[in-house]
N, C-alpha and C positions, 0 to 999 in steps of 0.2 A: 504494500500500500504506500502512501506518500509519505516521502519521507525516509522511508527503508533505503541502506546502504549498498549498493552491491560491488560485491570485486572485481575490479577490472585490471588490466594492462597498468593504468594511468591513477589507479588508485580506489579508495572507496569513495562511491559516486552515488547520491542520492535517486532512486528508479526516477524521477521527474528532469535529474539533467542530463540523464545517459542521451547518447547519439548513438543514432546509424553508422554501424561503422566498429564503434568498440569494439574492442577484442574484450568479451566479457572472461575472469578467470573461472575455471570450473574446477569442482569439489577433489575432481582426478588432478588439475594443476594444470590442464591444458589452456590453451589462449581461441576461446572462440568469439567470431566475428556477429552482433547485431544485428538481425535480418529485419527484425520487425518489432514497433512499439504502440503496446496499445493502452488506453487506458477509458475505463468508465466511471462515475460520478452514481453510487445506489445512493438513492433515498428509502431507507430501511423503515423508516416509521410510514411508506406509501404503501411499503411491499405487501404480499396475501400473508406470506410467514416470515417477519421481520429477523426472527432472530437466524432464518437459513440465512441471512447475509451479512449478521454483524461479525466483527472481526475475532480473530482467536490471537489471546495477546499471550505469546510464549517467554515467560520469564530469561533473564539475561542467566545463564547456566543451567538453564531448566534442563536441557540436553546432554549437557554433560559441562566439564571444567571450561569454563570460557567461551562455551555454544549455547545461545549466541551470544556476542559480546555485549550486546545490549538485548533490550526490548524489542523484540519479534511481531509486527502485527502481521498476518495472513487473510486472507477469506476462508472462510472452514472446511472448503473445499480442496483448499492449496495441498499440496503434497509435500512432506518432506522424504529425505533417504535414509534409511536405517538398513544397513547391511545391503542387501540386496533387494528389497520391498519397498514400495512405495505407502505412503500412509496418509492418509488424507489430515489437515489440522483438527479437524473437528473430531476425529476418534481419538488423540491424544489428550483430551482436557482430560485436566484431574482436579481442578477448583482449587486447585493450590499456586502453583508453579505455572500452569497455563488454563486458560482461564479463557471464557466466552464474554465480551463486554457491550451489552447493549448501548449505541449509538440513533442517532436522527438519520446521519449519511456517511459513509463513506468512499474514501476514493481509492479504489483500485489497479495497480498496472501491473500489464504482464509484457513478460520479454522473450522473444522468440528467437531462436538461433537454426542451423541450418540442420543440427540434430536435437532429440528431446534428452537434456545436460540438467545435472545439478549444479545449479549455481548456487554462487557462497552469499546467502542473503543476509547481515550482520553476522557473518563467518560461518552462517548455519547451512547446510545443503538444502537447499530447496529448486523444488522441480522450476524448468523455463517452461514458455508455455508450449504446448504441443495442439498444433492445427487441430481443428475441428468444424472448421466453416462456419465461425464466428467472428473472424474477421470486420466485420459490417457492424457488428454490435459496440463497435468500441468508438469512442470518439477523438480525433486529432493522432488517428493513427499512421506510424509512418512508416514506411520499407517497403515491404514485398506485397502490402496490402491484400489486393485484390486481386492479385496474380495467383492467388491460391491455386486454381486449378491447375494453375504448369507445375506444382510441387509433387513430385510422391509422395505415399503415407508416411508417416514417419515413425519409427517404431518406437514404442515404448522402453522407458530406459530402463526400468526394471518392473515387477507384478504389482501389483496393488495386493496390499493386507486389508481389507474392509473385515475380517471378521477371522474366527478360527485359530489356531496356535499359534502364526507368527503374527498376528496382533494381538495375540493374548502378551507373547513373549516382550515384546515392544512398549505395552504398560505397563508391565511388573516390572521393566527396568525406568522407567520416568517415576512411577509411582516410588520406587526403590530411593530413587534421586530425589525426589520430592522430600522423603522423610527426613533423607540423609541432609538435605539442606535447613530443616527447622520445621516441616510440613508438620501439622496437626489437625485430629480431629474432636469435635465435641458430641459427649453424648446425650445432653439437654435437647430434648427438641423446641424449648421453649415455649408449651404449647400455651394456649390464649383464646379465650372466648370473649369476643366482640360485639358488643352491641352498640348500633349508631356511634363508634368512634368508641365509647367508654368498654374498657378493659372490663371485667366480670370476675371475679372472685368465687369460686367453688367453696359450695355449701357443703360439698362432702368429697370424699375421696376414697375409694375402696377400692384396692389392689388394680391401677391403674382404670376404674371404672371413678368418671367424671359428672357431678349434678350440676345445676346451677337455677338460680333462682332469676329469671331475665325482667327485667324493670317493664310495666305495663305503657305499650306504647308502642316499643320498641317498632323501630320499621325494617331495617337489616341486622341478621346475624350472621359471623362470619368466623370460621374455626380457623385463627393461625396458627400456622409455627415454622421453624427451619425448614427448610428443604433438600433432598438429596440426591444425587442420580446415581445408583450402583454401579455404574458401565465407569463411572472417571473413579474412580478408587476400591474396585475390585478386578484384579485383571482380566479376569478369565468371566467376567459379566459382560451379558451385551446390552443390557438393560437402560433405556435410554429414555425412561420417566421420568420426571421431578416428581419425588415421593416426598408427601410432608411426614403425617401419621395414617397409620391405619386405622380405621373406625368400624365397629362393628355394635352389635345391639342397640339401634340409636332410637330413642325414644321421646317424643314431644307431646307434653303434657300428659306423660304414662300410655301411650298410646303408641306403638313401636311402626318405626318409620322404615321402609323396603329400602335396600341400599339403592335399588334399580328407581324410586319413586322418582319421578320427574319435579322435584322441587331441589332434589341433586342432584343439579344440570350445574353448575358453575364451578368450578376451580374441584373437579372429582376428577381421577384418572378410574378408567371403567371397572366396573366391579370384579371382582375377583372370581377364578371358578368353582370357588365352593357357593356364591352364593350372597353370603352373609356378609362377607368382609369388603371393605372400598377404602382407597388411599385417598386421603387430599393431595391438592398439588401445592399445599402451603398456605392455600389461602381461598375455604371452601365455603359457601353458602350453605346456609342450614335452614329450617323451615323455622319460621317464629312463630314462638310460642311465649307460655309464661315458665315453665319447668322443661329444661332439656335434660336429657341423660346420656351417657355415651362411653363406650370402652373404647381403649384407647390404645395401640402396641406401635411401636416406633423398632429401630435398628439404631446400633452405634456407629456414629460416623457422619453425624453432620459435618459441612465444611465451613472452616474457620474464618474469618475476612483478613484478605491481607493486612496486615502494619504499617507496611511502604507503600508511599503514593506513587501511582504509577504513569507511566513516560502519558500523556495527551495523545490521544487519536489524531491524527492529522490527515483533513478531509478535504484540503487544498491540494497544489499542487503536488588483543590475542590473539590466536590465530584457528579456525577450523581445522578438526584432521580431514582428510579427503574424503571419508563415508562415515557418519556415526558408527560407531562398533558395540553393538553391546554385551558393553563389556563393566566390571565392576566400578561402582563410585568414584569420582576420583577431585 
């Protein structure tokens, strides 16, 4: 995105003032020539699903000792290299160390070279772009444009890990690194029952079963708490919910409410296959009443908020090894 460094010949060069023409350097240390530059401008708060296009901000060594040197922003789609596999950004969050940050707009560019190369993006490998007959879609683009058709395919520089052992493998080591850097997790889910803005206070509490006594009047009620995704800090999960808590026997005004009831329609991920059980997504509507009741079971491992403030999205215009290796902490 704007702003990000890449290696070239001539030095580290921000993607916005590279030329046609640089010899961009690649991950291998070869010296390859700029064919084509594109860039587009998302307005993410226009999009159907805003958050497929906000950026994935990879921590400055979140990859390893000095990868990348700094603050990494991608699209979540971008790929990095890790051995021989490609890995999209967005299957690497782990809400520590790299991270999804919602945005209004962002601005995008991709670099094209004569084969699909890792380039050294703030020293980190990441994929150039690779033809797809989108060309057209970018704005103020410059090189080989529209000349697509005269190119052959271009092949891919290594597989995609979308899922299965060597992206299982590929988290367990960032997850690994994560920790080894200061990562934590909490296992308050913080939960909270909400009416019209005011906090609620429980009447009773019986082995994670929740009462409360709701003030007459009330217009909304709203069950929050932390949220989790299991797929960024369990390796081998592919699970890619935002889970707050699980709620199960839920009762308004002693009167037991169907998890399936269509008055839990907002902030629910779908009910569960036994039936009975339904997660929030952090932040669920509930039917108002004057006496709700509700069981409650959570997992350990909410994610913690970072300490450091981190680098600004920019929506205007040490050294990497040649391939990530995973290999131990360092």
């Amino acid at each position: 995105m704007t702003g990000t460094r890449i290696r070239t010949k001539r030095g580290e060069i921000a993607v916005e003032d590279l030329q046609i023409g640089d010899l961009a350097v690649t991950a291998s240390g070869a010296h390859k020539p700029i064919r084509w530059i594109g860039h587009r401008l998302v307005a993410a708060s226009e999009h159907a699903d805003p958050q497929a296009v906000w950026p994935v901000r990879i921590g400055a060594g979140a990859l390893a000792m000095g990868v990348p040197v700094r603050d990494l922003l991608v699209s979540p789609d971008h790929c990095l290299v890790f051995d021989d596999v490609l890995v999209p950004a967005k299957h690497l969050i782990n809400d520590a160390t790299i991270r999804q940050e919602p945005v209004e707009a962002v601005g995008y560019w991709h670099i094209e070279l004569d084969s699909h190369e890792a380039l050294l993006a703030e020293g980190a490998p990441a994929e150039s772009y690779r033809d797809c007959g989108m060309h057209a879609f970018f704005e103020g683009a410059e090189g080989w444009g529209m000349r697509v058709g005269d190119k052959a395919p271009v092949a891919l520089l290594a597989p995609h890990a979308l899922s299965g052992p060597r992206l299982h493998g590929v988290k367990a080591f960032l997850i690994a690194r994560a920790k080894h850097l200061g990562a934590r997790r909490q296992d308050d889910p913080s939960l909270q029952l909400v009416a019209d803005g005011q906090v609620l206070t429980p009447v009773a509490i019986e082995s994670r079963r929740f009462t409360f006594d709701v003030p007459e009047g009330t217009q909304e009620l709203v069950l929050r708490s932390r949220r989790s995704v299991p797929a960024h800090w369990i390796a081998e999960n592919e699970d890619r919910r935002s889970l707050g808590v699980r709620v199960s026997d839920l009762r308004a005004d002693d009167v037991a409410v169907a998890m399936t009831d269509a008055q839990l329609s907002q902030g629910w991920n779908a009910v569960e296959p036994n039936g009975s059980e339904r997660w929030t997504d952090g932040s669920a509507h509930l039917p108002v009443c004057r006496r709700l009741s509700f069981s409650a079971d959570w997992f350990l491992g909410y994610p913690v908020e970072p300490v450091s403030e981190p680098m600004p999205v920019n929506v205007g215009e040490s050294f990497a090894r040649p391939v990530l290796r995973l290999v131990a902490n360092g």
